[in-house]
PASEBA-1860 file (N, C-alpha, C; in nm, 3 decimals):
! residues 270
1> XXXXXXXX> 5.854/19.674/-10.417/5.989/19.698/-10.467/6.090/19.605/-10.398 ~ 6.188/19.591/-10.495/6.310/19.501/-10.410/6.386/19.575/-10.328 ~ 6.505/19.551/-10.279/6.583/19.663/-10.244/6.748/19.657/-10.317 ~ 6.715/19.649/-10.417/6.828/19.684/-10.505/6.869/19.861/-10.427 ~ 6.808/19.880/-10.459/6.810/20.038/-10.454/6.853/20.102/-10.305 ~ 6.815/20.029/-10.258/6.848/20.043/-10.087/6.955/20.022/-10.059 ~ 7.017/19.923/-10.123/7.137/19.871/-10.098/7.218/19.922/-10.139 ~ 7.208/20.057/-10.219/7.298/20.168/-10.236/7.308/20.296/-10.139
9> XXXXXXXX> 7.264/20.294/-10.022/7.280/20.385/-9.955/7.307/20.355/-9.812 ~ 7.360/20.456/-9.784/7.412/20.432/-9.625/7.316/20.557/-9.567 ~ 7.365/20.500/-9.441/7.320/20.618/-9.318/7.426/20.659/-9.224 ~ 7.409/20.832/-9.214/7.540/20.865/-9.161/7.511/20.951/-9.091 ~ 7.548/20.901/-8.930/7.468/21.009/-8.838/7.614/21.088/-8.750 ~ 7.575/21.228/-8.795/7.729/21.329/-8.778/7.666/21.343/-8.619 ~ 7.820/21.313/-8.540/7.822/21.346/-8.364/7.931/21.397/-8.363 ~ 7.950/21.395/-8.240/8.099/21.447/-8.181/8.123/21.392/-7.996
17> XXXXXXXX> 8.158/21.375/-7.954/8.210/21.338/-7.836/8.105/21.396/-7.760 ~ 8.107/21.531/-7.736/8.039/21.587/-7.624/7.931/21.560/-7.691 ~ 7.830/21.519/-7.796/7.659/21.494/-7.771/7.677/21.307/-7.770 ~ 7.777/21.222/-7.740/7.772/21.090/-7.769/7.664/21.030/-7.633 ~ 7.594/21.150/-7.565/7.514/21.094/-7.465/7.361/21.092/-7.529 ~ 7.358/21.126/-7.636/7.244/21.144/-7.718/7.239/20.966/-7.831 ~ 7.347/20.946/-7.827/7.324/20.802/-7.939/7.256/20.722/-7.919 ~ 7.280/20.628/-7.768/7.191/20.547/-7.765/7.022/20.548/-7.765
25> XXXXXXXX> 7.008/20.669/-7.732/6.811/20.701/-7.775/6.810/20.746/-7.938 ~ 6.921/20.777/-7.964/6.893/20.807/-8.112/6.856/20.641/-8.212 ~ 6.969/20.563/-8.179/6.969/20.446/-8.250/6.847/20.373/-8.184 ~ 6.805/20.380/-8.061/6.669/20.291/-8.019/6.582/20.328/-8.086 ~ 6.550/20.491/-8.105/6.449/20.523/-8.213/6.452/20.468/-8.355 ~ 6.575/20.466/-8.383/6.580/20.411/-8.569/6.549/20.302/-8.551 ~ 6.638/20.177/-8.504/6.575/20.070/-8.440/6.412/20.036/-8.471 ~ 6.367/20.128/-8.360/6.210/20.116/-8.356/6.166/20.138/-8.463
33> XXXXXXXX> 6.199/20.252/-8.560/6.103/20.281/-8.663/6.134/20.242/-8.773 ~ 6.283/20.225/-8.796/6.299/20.158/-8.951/6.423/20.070/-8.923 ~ 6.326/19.928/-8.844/6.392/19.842/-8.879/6.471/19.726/-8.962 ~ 6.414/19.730/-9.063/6.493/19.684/-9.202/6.531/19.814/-9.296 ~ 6.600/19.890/-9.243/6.657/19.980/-9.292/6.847/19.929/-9.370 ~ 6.852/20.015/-9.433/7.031/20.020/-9.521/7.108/19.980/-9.394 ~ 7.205/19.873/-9.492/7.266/19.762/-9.369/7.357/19.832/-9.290 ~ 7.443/19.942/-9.385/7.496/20.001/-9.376/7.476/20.180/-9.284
41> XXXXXXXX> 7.522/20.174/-9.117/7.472/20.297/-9.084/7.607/20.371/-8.964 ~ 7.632/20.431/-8.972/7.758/20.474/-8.921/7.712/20.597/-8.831 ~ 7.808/20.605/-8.709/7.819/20.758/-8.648/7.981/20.791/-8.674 ~ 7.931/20.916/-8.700/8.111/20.988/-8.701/8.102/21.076/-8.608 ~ 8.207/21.045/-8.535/8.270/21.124/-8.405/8.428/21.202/-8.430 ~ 8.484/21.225/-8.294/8.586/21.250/-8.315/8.653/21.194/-8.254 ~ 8.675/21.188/-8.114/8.775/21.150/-8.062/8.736/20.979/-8.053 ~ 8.822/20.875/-8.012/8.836/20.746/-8.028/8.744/20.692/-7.901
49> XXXXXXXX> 8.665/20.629/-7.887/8.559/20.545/-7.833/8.578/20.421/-7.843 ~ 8.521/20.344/-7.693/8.525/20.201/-7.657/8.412/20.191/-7.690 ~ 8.314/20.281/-7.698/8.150/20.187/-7.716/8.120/20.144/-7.848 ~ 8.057/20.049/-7.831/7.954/19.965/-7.955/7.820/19.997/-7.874 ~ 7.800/19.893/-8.066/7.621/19.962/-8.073/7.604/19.864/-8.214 ~ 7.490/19.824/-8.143/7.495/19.663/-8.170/7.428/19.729/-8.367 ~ 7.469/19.678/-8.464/7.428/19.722/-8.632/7.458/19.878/-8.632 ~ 7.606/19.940/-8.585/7.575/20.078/-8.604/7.757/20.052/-8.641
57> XXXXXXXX> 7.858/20.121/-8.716/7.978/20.125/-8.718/8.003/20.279/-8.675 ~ 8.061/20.291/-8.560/8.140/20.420/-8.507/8.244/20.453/-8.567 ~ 8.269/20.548/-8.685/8.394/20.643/-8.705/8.426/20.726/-8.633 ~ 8.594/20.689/-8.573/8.627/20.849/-8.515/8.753/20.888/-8.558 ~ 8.733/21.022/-8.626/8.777/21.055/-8.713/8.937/21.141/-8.642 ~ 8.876/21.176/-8.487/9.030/21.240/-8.451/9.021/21.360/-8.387 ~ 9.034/21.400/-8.262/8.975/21.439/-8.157/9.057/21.577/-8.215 ~ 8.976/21.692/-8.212/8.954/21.833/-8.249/8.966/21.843/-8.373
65> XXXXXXXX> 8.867/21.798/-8.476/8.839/21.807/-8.617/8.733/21.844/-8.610 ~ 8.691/21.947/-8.719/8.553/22.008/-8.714/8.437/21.898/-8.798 ~ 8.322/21.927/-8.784/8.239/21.813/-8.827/8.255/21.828/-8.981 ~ 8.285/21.920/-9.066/8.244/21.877/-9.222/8.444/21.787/-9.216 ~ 8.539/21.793/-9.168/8.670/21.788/-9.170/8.605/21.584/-9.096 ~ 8.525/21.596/-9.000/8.497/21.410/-8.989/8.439/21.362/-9.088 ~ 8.313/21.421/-9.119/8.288/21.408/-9.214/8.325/21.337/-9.365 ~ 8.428/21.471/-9.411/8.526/21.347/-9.560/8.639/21.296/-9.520
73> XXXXXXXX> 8.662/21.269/-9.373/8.718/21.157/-9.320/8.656/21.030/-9.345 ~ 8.530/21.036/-9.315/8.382/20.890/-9.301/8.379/20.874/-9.419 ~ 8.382/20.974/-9.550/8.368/20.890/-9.672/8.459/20.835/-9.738 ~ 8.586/20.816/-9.708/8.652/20.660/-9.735/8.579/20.504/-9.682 ~ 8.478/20.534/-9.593/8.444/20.415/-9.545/8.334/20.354/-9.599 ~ 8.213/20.463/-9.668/8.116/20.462/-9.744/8.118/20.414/-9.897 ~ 8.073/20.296/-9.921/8.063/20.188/-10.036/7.970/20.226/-10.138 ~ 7.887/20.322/-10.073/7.715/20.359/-10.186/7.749/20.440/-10.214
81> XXXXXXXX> 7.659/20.483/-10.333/7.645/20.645/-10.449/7.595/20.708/-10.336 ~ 7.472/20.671/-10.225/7.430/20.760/-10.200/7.404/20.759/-10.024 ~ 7.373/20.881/-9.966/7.410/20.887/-9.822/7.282/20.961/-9.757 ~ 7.233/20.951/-9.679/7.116/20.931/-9.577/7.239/21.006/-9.518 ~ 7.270/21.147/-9.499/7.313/21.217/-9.384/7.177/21.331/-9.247 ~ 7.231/21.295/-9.155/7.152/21.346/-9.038/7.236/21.347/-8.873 ~ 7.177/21.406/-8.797/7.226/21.449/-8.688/7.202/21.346/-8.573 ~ 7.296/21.391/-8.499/7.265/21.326/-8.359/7.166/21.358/-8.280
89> XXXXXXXX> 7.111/21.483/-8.308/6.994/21.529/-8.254/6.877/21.529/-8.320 ~ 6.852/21.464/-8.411/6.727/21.419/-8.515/6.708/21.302/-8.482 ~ 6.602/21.295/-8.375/6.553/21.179/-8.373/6.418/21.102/-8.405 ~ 6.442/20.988/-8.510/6.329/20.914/-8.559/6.208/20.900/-8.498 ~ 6.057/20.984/-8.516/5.996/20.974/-8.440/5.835/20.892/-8.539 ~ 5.873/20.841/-8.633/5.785/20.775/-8.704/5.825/20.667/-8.820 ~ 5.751/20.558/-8.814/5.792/20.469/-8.889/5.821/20.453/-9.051 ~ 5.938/20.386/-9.078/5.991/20.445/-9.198/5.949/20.340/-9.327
97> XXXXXXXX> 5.914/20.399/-9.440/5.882/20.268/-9.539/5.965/20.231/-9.673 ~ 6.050/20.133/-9.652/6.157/20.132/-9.756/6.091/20.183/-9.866 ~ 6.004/20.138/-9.920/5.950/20.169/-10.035/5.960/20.294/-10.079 ~ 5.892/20.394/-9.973/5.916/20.542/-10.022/6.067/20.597/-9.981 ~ 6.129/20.534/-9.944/6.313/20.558/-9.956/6.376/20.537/-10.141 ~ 6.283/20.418/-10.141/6.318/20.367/-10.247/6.300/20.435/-10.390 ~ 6.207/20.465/-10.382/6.082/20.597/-10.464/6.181/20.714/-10.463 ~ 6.214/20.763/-10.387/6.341/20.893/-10.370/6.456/20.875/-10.511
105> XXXXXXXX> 6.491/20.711/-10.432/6.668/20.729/-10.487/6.636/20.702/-10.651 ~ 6.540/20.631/-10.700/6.463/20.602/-10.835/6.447/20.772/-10.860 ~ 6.361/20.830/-10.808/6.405/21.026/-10.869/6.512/21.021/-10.864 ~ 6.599/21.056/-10.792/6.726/21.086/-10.824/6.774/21.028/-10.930 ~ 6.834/20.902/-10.938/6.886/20.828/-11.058/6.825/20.879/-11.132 ~ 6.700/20.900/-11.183/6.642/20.967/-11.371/6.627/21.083/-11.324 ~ 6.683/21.133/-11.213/6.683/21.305/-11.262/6.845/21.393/-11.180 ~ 6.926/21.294/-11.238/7.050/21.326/-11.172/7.058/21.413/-11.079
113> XXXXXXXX> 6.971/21.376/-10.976/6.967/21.507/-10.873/7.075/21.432/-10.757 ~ 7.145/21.570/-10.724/7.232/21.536/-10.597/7.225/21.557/-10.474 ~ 7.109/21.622/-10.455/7.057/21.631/-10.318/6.925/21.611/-10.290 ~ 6.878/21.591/-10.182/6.732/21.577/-10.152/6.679/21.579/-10.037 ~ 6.703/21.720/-10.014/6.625/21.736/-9.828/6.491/21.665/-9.802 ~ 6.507/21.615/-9.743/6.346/21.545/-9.637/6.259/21.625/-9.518 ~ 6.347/21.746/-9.514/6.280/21.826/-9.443/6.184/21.986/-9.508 ~ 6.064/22.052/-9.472/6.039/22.161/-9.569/6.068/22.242/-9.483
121> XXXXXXXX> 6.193/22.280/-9.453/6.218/22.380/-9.421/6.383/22.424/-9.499 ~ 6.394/22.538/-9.542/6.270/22.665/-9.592/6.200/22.609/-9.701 ~ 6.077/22.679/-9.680/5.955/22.606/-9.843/6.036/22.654/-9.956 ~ 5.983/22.576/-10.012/6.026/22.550/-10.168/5.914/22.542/-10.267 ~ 5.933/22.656/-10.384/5.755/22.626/-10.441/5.740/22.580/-10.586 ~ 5.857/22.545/-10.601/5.874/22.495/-10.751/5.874/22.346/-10.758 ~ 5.747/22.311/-10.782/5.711/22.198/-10.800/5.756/22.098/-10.934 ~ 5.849/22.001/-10.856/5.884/21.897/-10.994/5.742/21.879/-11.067
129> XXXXXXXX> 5.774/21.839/-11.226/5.691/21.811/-11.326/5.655/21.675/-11.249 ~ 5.513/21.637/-11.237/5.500/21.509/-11.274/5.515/21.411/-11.133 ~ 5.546/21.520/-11.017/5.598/21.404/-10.906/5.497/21.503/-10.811 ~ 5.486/21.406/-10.708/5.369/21.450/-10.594/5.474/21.502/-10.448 ~ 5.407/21.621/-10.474/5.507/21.667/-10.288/5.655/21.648/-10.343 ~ 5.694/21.679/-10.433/5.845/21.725/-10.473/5.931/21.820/-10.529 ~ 5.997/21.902/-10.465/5.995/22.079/-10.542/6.154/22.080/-10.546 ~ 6.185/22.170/-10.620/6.316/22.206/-10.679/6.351/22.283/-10.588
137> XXXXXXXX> 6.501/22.261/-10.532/6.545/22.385/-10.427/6.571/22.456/-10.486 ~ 6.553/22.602/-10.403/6.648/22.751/-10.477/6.788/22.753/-10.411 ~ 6.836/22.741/-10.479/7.032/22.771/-10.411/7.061/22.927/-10.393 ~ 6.965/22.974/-10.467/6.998/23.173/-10.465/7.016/23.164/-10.329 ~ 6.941/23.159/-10.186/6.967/23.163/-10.093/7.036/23.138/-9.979 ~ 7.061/23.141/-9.852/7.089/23.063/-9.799/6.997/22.953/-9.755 ~ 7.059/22.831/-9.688/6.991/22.706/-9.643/6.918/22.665/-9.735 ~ 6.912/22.670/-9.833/6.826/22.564/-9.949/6.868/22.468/-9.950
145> XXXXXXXX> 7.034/22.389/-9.945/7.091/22.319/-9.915/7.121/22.338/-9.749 ~ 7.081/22.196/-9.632/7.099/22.257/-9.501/7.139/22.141/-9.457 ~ 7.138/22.090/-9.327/7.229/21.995/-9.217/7.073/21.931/-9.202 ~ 6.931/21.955/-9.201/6.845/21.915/-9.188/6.867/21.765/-9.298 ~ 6.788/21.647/-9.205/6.801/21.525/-9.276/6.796/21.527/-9.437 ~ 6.883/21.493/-9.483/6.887/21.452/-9.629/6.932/21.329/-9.716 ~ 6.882/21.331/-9.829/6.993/21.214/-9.919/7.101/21.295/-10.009 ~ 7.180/21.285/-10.011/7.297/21.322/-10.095/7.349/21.217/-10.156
153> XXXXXXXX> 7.432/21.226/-10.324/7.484/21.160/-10.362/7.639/21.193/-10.338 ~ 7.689/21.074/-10.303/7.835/21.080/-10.239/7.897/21.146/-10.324 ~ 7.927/21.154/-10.442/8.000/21.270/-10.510/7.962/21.410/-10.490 ~ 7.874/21.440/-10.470/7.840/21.540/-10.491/7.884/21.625/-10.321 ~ 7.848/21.547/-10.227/7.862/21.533/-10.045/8.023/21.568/-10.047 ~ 8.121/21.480/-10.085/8.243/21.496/-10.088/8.290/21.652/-10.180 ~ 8.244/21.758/-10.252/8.292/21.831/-10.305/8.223/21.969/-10.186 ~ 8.143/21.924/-10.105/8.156/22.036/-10.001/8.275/22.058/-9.885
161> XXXXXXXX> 8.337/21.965/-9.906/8.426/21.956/-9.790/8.589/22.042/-9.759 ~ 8.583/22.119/-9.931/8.727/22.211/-10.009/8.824/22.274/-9.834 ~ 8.708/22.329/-9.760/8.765/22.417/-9.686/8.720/22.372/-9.549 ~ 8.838/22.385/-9.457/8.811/22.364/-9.318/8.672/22.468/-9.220 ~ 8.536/22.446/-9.220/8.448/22.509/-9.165/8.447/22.476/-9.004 ~ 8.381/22.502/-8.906/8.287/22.479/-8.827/8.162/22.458/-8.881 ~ 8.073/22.382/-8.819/7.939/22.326/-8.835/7.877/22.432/-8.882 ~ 7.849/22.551/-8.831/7.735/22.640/-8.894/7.804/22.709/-9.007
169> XXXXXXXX> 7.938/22.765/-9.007/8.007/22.798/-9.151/8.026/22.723/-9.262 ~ 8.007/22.625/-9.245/7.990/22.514/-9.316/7.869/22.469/-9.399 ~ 7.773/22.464/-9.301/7.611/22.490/-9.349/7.578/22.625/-9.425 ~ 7.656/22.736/-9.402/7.598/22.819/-9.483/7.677/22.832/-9.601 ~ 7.790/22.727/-9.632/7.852/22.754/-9.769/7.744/22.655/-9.868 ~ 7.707/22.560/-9.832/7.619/22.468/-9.913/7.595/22.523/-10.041 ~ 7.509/22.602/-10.036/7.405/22.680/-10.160/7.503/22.742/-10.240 ~ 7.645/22.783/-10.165/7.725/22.860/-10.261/7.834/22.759/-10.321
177> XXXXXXXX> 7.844/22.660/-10.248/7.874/22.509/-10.342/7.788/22.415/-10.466 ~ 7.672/22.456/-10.395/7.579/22.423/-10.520/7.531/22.494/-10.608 ~ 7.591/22.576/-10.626/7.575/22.679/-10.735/7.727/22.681/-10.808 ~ 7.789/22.680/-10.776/7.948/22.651/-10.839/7.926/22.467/-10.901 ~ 7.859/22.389/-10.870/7.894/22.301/-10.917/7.713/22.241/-11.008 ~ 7.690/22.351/-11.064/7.536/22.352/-11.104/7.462/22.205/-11.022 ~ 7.493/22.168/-10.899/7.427/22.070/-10.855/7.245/22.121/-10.884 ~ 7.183/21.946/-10.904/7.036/21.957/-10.914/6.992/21.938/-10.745
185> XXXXXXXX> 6.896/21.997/-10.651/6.889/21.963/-10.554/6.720/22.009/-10.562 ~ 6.661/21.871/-10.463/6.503/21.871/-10.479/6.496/21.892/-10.312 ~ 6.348/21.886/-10.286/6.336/21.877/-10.138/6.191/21.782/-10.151 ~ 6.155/21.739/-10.067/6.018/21.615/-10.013/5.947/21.655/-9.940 ~ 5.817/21.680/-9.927/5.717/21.712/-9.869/5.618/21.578/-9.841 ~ 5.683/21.453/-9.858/5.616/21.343/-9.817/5.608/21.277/-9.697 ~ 5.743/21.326/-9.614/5.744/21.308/-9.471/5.810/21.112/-9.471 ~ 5.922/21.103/-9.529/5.918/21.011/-9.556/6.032/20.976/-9.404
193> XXXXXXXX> 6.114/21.065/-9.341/6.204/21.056/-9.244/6.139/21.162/-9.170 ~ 6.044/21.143/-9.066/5.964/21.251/-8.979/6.110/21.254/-8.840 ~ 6.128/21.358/-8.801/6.237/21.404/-8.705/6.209/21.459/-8.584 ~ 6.229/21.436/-8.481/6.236/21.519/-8.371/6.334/21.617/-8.347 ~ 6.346/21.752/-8.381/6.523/21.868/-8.332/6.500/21.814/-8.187 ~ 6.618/21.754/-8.128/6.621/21.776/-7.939/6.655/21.866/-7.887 ~ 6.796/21.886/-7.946/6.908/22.000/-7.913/6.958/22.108/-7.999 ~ 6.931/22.225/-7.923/6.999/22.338/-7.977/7.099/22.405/-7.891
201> XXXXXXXX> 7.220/22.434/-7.947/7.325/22.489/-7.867/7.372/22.439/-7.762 ~ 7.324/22.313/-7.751/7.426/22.216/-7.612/7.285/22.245/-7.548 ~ 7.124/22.271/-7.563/7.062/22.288/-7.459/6.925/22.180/-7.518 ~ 6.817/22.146/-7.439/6.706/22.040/-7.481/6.597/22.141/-7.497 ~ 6.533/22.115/-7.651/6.433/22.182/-7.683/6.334/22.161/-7.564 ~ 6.188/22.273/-7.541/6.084/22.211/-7.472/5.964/22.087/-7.531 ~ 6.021/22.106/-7.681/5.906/22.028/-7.691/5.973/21.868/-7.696 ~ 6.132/21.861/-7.732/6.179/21.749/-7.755/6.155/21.692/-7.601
209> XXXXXXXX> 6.166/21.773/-7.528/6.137/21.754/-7.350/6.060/21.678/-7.305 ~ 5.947/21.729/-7.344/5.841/21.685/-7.342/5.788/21.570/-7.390 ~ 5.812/21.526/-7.521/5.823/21.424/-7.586/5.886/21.295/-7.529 ~ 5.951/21.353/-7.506/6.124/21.212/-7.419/6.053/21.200/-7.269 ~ 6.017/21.273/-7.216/5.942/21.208/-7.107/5.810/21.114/-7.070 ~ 5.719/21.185/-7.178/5.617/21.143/-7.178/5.652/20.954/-7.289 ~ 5.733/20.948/-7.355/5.765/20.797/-7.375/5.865/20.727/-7.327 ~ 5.948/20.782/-7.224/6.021/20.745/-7.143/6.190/20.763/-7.219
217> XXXXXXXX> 6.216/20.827/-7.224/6.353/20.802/-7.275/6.440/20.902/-7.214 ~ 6.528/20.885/-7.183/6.604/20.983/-7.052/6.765/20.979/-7.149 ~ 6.813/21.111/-7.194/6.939/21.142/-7.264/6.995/21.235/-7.138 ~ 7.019/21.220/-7.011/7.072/21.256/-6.944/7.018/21.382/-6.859 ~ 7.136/21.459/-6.841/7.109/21.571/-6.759/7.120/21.722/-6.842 ~ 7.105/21.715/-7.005/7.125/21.812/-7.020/7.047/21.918/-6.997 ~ 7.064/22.104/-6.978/6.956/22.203/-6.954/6.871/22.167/-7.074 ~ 6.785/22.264/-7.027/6.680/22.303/-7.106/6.695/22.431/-7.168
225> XXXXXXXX> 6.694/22.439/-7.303/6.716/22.594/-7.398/6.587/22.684/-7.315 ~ 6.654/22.800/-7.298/6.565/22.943/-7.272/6.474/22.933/-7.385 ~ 6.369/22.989/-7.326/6.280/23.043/-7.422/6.285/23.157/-7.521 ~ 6.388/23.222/-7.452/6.438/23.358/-7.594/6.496/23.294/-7.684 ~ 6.601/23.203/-7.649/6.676/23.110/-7.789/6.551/23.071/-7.895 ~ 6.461/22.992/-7.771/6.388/22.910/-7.881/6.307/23.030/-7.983 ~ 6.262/23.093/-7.929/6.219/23.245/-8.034/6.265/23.257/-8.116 ~ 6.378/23.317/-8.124/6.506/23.323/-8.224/6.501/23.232/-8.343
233> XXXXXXXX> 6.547/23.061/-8.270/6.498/23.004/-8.370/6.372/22.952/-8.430 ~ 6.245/22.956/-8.374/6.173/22.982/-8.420/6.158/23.093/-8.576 ~ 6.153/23.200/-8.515/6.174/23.311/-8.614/6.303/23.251/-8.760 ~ 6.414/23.194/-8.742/6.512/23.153/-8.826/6.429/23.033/-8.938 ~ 6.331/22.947/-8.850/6.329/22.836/-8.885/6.203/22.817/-8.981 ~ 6.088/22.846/-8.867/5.933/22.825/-8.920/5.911/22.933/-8.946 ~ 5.973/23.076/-8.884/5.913/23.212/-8.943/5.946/23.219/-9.113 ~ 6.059/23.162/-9.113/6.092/23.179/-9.254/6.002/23.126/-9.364
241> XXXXXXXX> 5.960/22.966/-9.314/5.815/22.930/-9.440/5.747/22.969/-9.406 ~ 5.674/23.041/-9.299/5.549/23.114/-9.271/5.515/23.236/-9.312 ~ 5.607/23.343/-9.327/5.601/23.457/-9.293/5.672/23.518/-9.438 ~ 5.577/23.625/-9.470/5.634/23.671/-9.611/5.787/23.672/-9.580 ~ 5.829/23.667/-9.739/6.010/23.722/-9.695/6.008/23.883/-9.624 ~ 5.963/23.966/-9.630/5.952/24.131/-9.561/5.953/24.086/-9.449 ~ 5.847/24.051/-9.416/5.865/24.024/-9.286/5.953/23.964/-9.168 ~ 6.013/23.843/-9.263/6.078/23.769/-9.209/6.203/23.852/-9.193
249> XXXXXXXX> 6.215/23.955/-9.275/6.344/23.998/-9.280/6.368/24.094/-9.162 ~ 6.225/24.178/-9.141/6.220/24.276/-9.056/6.206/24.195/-8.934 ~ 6.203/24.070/-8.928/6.205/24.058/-8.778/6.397/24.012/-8.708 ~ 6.408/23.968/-8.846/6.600/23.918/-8.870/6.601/24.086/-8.786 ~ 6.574/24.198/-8.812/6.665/24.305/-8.801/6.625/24.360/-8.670 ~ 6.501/24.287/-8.629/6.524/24.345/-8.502/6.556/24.294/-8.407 ~ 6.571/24.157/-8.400/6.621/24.060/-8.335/6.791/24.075/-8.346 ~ 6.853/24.168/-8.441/7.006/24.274/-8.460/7.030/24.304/-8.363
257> XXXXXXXX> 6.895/24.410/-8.363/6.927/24.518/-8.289/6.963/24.454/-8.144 ~ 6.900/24.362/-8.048/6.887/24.294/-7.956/6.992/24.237/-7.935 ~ 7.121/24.208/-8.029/7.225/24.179/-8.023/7.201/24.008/-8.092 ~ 7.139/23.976/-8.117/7.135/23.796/-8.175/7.216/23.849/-8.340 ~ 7.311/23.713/-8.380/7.386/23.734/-8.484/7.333/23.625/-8.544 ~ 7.340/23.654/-8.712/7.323/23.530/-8.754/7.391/23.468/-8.843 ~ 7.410/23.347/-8.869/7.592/23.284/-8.948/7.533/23.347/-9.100 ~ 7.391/23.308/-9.133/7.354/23.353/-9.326/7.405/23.472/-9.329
265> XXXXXX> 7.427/23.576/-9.268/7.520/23.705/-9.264/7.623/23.685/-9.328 ~ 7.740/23.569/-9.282/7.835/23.532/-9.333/7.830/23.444/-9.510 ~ 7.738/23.493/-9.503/7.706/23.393/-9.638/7.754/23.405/-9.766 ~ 7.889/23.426/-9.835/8.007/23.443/-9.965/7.977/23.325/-10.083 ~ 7.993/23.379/-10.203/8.017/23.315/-10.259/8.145/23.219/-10.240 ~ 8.174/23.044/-10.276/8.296/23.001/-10.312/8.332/22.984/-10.460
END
């Protein structure tokens, strides 16, 4: 394939000040793994920064703005239909092949779809007609639409942005945005952007830990998440494709009782 197609998308990696000690291992990883990647790749921050980074453009959007509020700040700056959004804490841990990037945005275009998680989490079992490892999200829920790496088409990215959220209130309006705006949204089971989670809650997973040491890469001094957190999300994350919905639900309720809250609680129609 050429990269016509490539050359319509950007990459847009959402930060904020306090994780900007996480970038430079983030971009060495992309770097490493998809180096002829979209020319085009941006971090959005907030507050105003002296650092560069050598093929990366830093937006900062304006020190105490919430991330979906930097966010459709950054898309005045974005030239493509379509956007490669992901985290500062998703880091590239396998090599990337334009081709099957390319393969994506070709679905999309003939199937006007506006979203397209790269991650299977939560499973999805409605298998597109005709395509291998590609399923139709359910929006009935929460997180069918999530912050987990995706492609979005910039129109569609810009009509989540109506209301001032925080990061996790924000994530859980998705599905009730994509259902108000009959968006088409698929998900990929091809593993075409494989991810490392590092950080949860300002703390370093054990396994991202583990990982970063054993290939050398040092993101500072942050703690290490408790092991009850990681439970928790565990249970939120992988219990959810694993584990019948009953179950999953009965463990949501006892993990209540224990006092853990969870934002899909908050979950309203817009």
């Amino acid at each position: 394939m050429n990269n016509l197609k490539l050359d319509n998308l950007s990459i847009v990696i959402s930060s904020c000040e306090k994780f900007s000690d996480l970038w430079d291992t983030n971009i060495s990883l992309l770097n490493k793994y998809w180096k002829d990647r979209p020319k085009d790749t941006y971090i959005v921050t907030d507050e105003k920064t002296d650092r560069t980074i050598e093929g990366v453009k830093i937006i900062s959007s304006g020190e105490g703005k919430e991330m979906p509020e930097r966010l459709r700040d950054a898309m005045s700056y974005i030239n493509t239909d379509y956007v490669l959004l992901t985290l500062d804490d998703y880091f590239l841990i396998k090599k990337v092949e334009n081709d099957d990037f390319e393969s994506l945005l070709l679905f999309m275009d003939d199937n006007n779809v506006d979203y397209l998680r790269l991650y299977d989490i939560p499973k999805e079992n409605k298998k597109v007609e005709n395509e291998k490892n590609l399923f139709w999200v359910d929006v009935s829920e929460c997180y069918g639409v999530n912050l987990y790496a995706g492609i979005w088409r910039k129109s569609f990215l810009e009509k989540t942005f109506s209301d001032s959220k925080n990061a996790w209130n924000y994530e859980v309006s998705l599905d009730a945005v994509a259902r108000r705006e009959n968006a088409k949204c698929a998900m990929s089971r091809r593993h075409e952007f494989v991810i490392l989670d590092v950080v949860r809650k300002g703390r370093v997973l054990h396994k991202a830990n583990r990982y970063l040491k054993k290939h050398g890469y040092d993101i500072g001094d942050r703690p290490l998440q408790s092991y009850k957190t990681e439970l928790k999300l565990f249970i939120i994350g992988h219990g959810k494709r694993m584990l019948p919905k009953s179950v999953h639900k009965y463990a949501k309720a006892v993990l209540r009782r224990f006092g853990f809250k969870f934002f899909s609680d908050q979950a309203q129609n817009v």
